[in-house]
SEZA-101764 format. One record per residue: x, y, z of N, C-alpha, C in turn. Coordinates in steps of 0.1 Angstrom, whole numbers, padded with zeros to 4 digits, always signed. Layout:
REM SEZA-101764
XYZXYZXYZ...
END
This chain:
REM SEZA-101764
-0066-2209+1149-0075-2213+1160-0089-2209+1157-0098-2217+1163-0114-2220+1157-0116-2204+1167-0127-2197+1162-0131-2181+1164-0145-2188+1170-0151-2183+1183-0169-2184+1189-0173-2180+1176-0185-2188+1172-0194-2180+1164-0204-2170+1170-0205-2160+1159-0213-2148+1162-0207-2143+1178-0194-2136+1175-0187-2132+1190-0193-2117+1190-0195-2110+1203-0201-2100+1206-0194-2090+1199-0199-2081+1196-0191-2064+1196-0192-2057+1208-0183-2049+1215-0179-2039+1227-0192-2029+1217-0193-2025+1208-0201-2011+1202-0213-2020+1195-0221-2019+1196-0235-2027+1192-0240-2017+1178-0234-2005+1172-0239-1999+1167-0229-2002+1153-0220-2008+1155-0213-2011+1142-0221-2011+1128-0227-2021+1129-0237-2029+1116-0246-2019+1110-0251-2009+1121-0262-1994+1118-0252-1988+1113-0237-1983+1118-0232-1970+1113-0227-1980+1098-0224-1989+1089-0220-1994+1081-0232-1991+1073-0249-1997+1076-0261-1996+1071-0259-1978+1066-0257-1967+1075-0256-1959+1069-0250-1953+1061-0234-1959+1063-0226-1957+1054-0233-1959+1038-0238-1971+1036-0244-1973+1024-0253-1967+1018-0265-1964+1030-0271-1956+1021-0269-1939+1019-0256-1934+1027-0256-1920+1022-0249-1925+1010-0241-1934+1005-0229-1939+0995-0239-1939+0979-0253-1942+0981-0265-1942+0971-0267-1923+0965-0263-1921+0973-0268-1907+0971-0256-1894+0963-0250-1894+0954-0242-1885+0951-0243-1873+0956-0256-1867+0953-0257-1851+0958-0267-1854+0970-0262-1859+0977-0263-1858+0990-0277-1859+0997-0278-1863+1010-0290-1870+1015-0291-1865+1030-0307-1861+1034-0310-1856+1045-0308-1867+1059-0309-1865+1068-0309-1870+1081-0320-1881+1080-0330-1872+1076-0349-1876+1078-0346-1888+1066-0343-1885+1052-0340-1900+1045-0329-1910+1048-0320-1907+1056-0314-1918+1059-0318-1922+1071-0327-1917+1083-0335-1927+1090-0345-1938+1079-0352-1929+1073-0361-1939+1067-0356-1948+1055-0348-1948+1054-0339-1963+1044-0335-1969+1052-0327-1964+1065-0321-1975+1075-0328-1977+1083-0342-1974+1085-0351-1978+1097-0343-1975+1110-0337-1966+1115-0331-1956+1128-0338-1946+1132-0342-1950+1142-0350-1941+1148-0336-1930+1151-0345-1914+1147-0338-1900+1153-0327-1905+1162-0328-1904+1173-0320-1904+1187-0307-1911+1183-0306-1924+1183-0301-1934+1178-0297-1930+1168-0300-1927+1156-0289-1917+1145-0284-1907+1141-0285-1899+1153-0279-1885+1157-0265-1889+1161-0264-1897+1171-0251-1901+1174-0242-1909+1168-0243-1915+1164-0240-1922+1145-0236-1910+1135-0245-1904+1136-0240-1891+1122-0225-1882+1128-0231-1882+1141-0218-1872+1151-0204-1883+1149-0203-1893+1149-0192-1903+1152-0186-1900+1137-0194-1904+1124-0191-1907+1111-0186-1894+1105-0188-1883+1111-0188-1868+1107-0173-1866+1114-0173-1870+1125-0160-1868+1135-0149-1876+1124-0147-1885+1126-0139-1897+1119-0135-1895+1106-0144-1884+1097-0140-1882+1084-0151-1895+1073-0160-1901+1080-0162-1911+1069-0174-1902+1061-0180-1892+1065-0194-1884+1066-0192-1870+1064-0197-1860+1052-0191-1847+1052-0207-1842+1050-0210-1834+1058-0223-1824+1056-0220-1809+1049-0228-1812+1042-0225-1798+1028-0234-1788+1030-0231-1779+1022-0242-1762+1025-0260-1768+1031-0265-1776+1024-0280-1776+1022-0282-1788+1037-0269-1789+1043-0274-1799+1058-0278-1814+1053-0275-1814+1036-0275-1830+1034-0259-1836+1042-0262-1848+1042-0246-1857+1043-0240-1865+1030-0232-1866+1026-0224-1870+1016-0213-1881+1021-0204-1892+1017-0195-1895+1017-0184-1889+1019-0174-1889+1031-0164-1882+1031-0148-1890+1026-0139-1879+1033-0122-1888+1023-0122-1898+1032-0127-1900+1044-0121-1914+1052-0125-1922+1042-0137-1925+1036-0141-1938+1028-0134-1939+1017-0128-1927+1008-0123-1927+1000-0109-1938+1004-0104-1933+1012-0094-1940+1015-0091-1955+1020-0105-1955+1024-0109-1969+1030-0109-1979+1017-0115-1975+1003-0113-1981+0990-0100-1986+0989-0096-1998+0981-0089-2001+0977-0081-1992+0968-0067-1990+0971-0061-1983+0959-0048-1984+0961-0047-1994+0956-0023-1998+0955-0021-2001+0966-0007-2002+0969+0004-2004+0975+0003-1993+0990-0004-1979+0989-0004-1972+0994-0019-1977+1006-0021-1980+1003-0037-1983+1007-0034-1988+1022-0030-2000+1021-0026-2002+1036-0017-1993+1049-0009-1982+1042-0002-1974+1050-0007-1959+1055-0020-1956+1045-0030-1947+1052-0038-1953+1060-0043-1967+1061-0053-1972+1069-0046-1972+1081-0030-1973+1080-0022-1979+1096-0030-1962+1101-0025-1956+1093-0019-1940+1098-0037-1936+1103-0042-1937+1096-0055-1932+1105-0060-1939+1115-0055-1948+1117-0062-1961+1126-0051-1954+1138-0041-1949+1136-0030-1946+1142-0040-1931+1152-0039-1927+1143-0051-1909+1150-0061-1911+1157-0067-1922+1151-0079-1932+1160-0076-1933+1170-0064-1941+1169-0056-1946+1188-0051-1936+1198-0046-1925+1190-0042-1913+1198-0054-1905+1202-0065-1903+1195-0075-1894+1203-0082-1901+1210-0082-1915+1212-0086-1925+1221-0077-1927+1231-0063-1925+1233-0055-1928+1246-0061-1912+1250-0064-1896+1245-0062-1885+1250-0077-1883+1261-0089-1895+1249-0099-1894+1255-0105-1899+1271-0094-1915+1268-0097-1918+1283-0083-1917+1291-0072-1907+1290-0063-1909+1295-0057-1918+1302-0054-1932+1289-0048-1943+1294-0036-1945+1280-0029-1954+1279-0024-1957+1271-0032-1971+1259-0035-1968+1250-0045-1980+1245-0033-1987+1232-0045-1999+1229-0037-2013+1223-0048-2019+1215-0043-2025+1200-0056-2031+1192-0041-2043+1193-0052-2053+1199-0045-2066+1197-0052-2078+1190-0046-2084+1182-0052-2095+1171-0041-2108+1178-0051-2123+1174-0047-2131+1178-0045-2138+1159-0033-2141+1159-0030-2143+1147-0019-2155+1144-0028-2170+1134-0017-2178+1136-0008-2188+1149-0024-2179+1157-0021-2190+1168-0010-2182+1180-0011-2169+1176-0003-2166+1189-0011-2146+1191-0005-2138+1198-0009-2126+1206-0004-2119+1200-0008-2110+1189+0001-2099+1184-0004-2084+1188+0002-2073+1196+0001-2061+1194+0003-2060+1181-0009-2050+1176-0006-2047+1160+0001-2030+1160-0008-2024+1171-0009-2010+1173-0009-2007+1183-0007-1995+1188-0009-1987+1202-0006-1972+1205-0008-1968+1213-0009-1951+1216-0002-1949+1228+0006-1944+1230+0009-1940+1244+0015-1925+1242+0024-1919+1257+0025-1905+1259+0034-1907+1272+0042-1892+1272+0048-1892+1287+0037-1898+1299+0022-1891+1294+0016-1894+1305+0007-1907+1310+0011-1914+1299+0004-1925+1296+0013-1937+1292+0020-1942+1298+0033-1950+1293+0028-1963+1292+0030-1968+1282+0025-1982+1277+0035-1996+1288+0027-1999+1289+0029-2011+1299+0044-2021+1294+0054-2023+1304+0068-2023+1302+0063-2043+1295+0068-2045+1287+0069-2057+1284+0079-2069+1294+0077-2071+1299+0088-2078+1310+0087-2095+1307+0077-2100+1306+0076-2108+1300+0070-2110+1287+0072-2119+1275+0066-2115+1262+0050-2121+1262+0046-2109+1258+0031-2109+1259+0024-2123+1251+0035-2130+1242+0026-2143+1236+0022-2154+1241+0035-2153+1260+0036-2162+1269+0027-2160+1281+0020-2149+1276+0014-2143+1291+0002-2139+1289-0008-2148+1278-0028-2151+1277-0030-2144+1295-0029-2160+1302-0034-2162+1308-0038-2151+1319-0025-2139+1318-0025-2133+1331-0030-2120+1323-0030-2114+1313-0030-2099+1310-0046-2099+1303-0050-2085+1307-0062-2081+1299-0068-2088+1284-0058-2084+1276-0054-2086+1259-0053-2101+1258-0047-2111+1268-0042-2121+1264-0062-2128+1268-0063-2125+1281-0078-2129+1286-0095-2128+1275-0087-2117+1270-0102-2109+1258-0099-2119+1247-0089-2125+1243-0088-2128+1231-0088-2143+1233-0083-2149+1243-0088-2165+1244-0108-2169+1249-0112-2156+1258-0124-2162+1256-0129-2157+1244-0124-2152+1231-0134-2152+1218-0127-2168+1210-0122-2178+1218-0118-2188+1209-0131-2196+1215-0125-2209+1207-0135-2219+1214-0125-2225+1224-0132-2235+1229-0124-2245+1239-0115-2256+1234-0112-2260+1224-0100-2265+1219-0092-2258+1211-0098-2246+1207-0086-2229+1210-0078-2229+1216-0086-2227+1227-0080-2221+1240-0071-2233+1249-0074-2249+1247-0064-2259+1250-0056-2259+1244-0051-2251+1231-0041-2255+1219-0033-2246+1226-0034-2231+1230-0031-2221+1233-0022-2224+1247-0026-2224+1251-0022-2232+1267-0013-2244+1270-0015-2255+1259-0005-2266+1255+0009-2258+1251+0005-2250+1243+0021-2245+1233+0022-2233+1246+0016-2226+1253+0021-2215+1263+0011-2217+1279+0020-2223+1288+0019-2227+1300+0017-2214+1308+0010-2217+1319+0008-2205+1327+0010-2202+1336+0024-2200+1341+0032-2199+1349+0028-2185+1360+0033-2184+1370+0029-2173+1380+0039-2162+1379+0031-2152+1378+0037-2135+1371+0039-2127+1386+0029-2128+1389+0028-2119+1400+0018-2132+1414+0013-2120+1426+0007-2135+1437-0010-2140+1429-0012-2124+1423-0027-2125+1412-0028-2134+1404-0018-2140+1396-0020-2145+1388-0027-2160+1386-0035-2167+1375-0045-2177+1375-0037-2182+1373-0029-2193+1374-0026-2205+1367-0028-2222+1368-0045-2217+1371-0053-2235+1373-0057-2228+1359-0056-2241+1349-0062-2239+1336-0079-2241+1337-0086-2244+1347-0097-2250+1352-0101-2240+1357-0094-2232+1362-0102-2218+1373-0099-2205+1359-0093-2208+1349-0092-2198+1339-0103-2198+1329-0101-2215+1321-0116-2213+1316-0127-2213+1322-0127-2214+1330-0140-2209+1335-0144-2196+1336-0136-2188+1342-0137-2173+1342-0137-2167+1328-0131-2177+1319-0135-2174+1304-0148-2173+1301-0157-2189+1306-0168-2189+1299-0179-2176+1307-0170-2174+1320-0183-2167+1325-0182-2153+1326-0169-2151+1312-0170-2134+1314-0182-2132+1302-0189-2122+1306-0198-2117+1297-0193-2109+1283-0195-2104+1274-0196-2105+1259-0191-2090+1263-0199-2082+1266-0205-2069+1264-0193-2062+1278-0189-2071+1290-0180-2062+1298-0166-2063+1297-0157-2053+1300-0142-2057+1298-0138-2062+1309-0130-2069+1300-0118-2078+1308-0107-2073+1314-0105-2076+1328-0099-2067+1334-0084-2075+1343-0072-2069+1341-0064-2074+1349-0059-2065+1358-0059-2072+1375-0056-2062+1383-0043-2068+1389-0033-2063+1382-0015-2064+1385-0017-2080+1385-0020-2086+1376-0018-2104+1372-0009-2103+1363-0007-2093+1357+0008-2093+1345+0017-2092+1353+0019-2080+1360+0029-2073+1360+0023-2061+1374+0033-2062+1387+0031-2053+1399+0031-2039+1393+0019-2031+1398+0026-2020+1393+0010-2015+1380+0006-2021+1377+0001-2019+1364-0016-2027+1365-0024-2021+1362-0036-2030+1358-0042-2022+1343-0046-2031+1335-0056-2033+1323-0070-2031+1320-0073-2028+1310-0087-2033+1305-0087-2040+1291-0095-2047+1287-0096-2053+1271-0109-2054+1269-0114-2048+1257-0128-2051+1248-0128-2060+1240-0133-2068+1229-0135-2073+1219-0134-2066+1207-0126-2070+1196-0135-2058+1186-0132-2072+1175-0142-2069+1169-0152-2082+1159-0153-2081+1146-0146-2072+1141-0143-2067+1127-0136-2082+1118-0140-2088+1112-0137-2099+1104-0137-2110+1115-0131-2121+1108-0135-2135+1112-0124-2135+1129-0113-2128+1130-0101-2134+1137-0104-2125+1150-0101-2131+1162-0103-2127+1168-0095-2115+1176-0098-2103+1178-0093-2089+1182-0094-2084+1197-0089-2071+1199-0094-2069+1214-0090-2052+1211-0096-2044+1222-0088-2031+1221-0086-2029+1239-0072-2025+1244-0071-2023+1256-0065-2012+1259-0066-2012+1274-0057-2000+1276-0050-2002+1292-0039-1996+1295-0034-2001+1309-0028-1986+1316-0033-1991+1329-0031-1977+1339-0017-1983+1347-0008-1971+1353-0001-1974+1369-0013-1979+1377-0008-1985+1387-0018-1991+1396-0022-1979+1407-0018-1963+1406-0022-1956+1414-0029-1948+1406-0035-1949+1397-0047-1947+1386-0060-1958+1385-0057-1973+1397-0066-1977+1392-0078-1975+1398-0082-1961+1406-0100-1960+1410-0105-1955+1395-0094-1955+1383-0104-1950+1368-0104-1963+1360-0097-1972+1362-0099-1984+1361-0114-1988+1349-0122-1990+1358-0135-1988+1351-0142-1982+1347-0141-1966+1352-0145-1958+1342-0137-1957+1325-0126-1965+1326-0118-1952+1321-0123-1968+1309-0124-1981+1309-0127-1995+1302-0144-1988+1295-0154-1984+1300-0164-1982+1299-0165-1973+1288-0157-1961+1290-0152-1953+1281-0144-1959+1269-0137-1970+1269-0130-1975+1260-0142-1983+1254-0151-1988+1260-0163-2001+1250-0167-1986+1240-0174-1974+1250-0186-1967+1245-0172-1962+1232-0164-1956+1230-0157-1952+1225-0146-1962+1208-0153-1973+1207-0153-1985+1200-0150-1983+1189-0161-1975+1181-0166-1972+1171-0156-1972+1161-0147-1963+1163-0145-1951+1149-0130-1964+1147-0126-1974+1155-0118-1985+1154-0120-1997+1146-0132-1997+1150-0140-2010+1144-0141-2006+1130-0148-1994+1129-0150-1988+1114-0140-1988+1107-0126-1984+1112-0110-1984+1105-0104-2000+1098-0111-2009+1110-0111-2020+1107-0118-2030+1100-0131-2025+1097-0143-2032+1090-0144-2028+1076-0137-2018+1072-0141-2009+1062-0128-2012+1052
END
């Protein structure tokens, strides 16, 4: 299915924290703060919190003299055999766990792949129970967080193909099923806010979903509460955009 061109990122700082990946990557014995502002044109403020993310994550190691260096995340992010893709799951996996611990929700990286809704990944906990599958989530776009983030990054004969092969039948009393009152709410959700479902899946449960824009196909990252969790609802989504980062990077990289 055709992907929007130039679809938003939930984390706008992607392209900077990648810019600096490069230029500390120039530097073997390592590089100050003050010169990787001035190669990547980042102002201080703005690259303090960048260094703190890349340092957290493992892609960034700061050595005795307070330079920064390349760390093993990147190492491993390289290409290397057979093995390569089963440390990427595994750290993308740590990613997801200190991201359900952070916003105390259960989270989800979902890819639209081939024309249908795939959870690729997810995090949950006793205290965070991932949302009961009751119906299968490839038939259920229209009504869930994940299924909503990922059809408005298609275009509009996407999203008619999508809807022809999976009809949008009513889940709960929430749920959309005018294909006309849906894209619309498509075209007029904004880039930058999450997409939110309030018990249109499934009674009992509401959602959030981001975008994440790491290659051509279109992605999302979510997360779903009990519905007597949802006054964090939107904090807890806000916390999932600001919190983006170290996902996209797992995925971009």
């Amino acid at each position: 299915m055709a992907v929007k061109p130039e679809p938003a990122a939930p984390f706008p700082g992607l392209p900077y924290a990648l810019r600096v990946l490069d230029a500390v990557s120039r530097h073997d014995d390592g590089v100050s703060d003050t010169q990787i502002s001035r190669e990547t044109g980042l102002p201080p403020a703005h690259l303090t919190s960048l260094l703190l993310t890349l340092r957290r994550e493992g892609y960034l190691e700061q050595v005795a003299d307070r330079a920064y260096v390349i760390g093993s995340a990147m190492t491993l992010a390289a290409p290397s055999g057979p093995a390569h893709g089963t440390a990427l799951e595994a750290r993308l996996q740590r990613v997801l766990t200190r991201l359900r611990d952070a916003v105390g929700a259960a989270v989800y990286i979902s890819r639209y792949v081939d024309g249908e809704i795939r959870i690729t990944q997810y995090a949950d906990g006793p205290g965070t129970p991932a949302v009961t599958e009751w119906v299968d989530f490839r038939s259920a776009a229209h009504a869930s967080a994940v299924g909503k983030c990922l059809l408005a990054q298609l275009d509009r004969n996407g999203r008619r193909d999508h809807i022809a092969r999976h009809r949008t039948p009513r889940l709960t009393s929430r749920t959309i099923t005018s294909e006309k009152v849906l894209f619309s709410k498509l075209d007029s959700q904004p880039a930058t806010v999450p997409v939110l479902d309030l018990q249109e899946y499934a009674i009992g449960t509401v959602c959030a979903a981001v975008p994440l824009t790491a290659g051509a196909s279109a992605g999302c990252l979510a997360l779903s509460l009990p519905v007597s969790d949802a006054h964090r609802l939107r904090a807890a989504a806000e916390a999932l955009n600001r919190r983006a980062a170290p996902v996209l990077l797992s995925m971009a990289l």
